[in-house]
N, C-alpha and C positions, 0 to 999 in steps of 0.2 A: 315526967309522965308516968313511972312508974313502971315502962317498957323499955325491952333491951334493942336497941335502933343502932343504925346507920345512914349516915347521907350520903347518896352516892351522887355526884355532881361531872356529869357526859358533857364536855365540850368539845363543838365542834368548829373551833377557832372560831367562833361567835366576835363579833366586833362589838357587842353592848357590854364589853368588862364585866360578862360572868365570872371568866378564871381569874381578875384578877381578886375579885368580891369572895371567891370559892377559897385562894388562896390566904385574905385573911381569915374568913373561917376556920382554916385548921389554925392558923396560931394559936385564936382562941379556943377551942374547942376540942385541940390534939388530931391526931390523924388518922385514930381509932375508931373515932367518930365523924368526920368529914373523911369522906373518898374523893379527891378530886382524882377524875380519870380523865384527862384530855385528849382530841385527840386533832391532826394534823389539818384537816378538812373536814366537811361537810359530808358524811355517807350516809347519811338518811338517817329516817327514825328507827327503822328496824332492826337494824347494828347497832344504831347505840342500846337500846336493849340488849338485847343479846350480849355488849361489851360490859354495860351494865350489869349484868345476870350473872355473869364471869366472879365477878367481885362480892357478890350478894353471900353474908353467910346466913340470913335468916330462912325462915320456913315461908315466911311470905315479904311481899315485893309490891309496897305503893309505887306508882309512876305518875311525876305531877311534873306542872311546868314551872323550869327554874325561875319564870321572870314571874312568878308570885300570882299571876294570874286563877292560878287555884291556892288556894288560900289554905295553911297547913292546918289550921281548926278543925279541919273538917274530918283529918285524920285519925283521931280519938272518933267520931260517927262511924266512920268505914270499920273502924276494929269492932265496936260495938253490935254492928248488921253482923257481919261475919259471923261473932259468937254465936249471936242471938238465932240464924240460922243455919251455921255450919258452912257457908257456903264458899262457894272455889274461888269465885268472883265479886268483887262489890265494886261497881259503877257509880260514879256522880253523875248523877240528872239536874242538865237546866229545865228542863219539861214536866216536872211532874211535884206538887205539893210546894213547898214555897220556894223552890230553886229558880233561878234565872239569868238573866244576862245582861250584863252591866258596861255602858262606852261603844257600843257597838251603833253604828247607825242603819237605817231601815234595810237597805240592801245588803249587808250583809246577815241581819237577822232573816230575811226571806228568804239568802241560800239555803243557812243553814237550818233553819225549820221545813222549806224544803225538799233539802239533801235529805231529810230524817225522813220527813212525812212518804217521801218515793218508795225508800227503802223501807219503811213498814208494810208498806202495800205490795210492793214487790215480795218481799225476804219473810216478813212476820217472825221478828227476830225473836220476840218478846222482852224486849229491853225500849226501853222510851227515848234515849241517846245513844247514839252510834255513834255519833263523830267524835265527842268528846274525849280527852284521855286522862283523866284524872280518875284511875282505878285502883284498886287491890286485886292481887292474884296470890294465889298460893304459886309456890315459886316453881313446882312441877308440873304443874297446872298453865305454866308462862310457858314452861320448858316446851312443852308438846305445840300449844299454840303457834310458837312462832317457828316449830317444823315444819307447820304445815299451811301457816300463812304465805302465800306470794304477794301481795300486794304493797305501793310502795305510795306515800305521799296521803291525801286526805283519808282516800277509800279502807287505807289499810288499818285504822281503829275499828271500821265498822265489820271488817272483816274477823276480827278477832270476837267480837262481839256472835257471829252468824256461825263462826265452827267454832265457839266452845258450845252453842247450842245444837250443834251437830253432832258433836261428839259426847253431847249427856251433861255437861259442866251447868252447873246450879250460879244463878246469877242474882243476886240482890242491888237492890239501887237505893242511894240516900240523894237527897233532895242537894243539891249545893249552887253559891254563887259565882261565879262566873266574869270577873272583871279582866276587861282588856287591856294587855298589854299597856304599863304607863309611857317604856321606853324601848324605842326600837319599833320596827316596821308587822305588821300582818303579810303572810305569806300569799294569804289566797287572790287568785286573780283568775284570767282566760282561763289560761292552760289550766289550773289545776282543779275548774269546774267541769272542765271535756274529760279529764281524768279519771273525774271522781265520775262521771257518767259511763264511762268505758268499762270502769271497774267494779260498778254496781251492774253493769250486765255479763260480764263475766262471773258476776257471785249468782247470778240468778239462773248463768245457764249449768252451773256446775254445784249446785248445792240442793 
């Protein structure tokens, strides 16, 4: 690619044979360049960033999903927006120009259009996807956000999204697709729609 990278690979004793897929990667690829950093349980997304971050020597810091559901193409686009406007943040949008969502059936496209459309009207984040996590940060830029993030579970991408525009961070968004999960389960259910509702009112009374 032409770029100086790292793969940094957070498991949280995942039963879909991440680590052990992460672990043939370094054979091939050396260990310079694959980080597998594992870890004993399940502590949420927001630590594994953070554990992640630990590790990270670049200036900046894509975060995608390991089970390929974002598709790594798209990563040469994120670096390219970035340039092009300097910005802190680049976002993948399923919502906007020819991005979209792929395996998903109608109810959970209605959460998640939605979960988005509430929190526009609520929050007016100026970003077209909030739930999503297939981003670029600058990696100081992560540092501050998840100081000052509390949020844990769906709400807390969208919360990254509402205080970096709180705090002045410039956000660009490329168009990307969006394929579900081949193997392995979807998390979202009850609980984590009462969640993401409790949490999206907590952002609205405190932002």
């Amino acid at each position: 690619s032409g770029y100086n990278f790292e793969v940094i690979i957070i498991d949280d004793g995942s039963p879909d044979g991440t680590q052990e897929v992460a672990e043939q990667l370094v054979k091939i690829y050396g260990p310079d360049k694959i980080l597998l950093r594992p870890r004993a349980k399940k502590l949420g997304l927001g630590t594994a960033y953070i554990h992640g971050m630990k590790h990270a020597t670049g200036n900046f810091i894509v975060i995608m999903d390991a089970d390929l559901s974002h598709h790594p193409k798209f990563i040469a686009e994120f670096i390219r927006k970035q340039k092009e406007g300097n910005f802190d943040i680049v976002s993948g949008t399923r919502y906007k120009g020819n991005g979209g969502v792929y395996g998903w059936d109608l109810k959970r496209k209605l959460i998640s259009r939605g979960a988005n459309f509430i929190t526009q009207v609520l929050l007016r984040p100026g970003a077209s996807d909030l739930t999503g996590s297939f981003r670029l940060y600058r990696k100081e830029v992560l540092q501050k956000l998840m100081e000052k993030c509390v949020s844990k579970g769906y709400v807390f991408q969208m919360e990254m999204i509402v205080r970096a525009r709180q705090l002045g961070y410039t956000i660009g968004e490329v168009p990307i697709s969006f394929v579900d999960r081949v193997y392995g389960e979807s998390k979202l259910g009850g609980n984590e729609i009462v969640s993401f509702l409790k949490g999206l009112l907590t952002l609205f009374a405190t932002t």
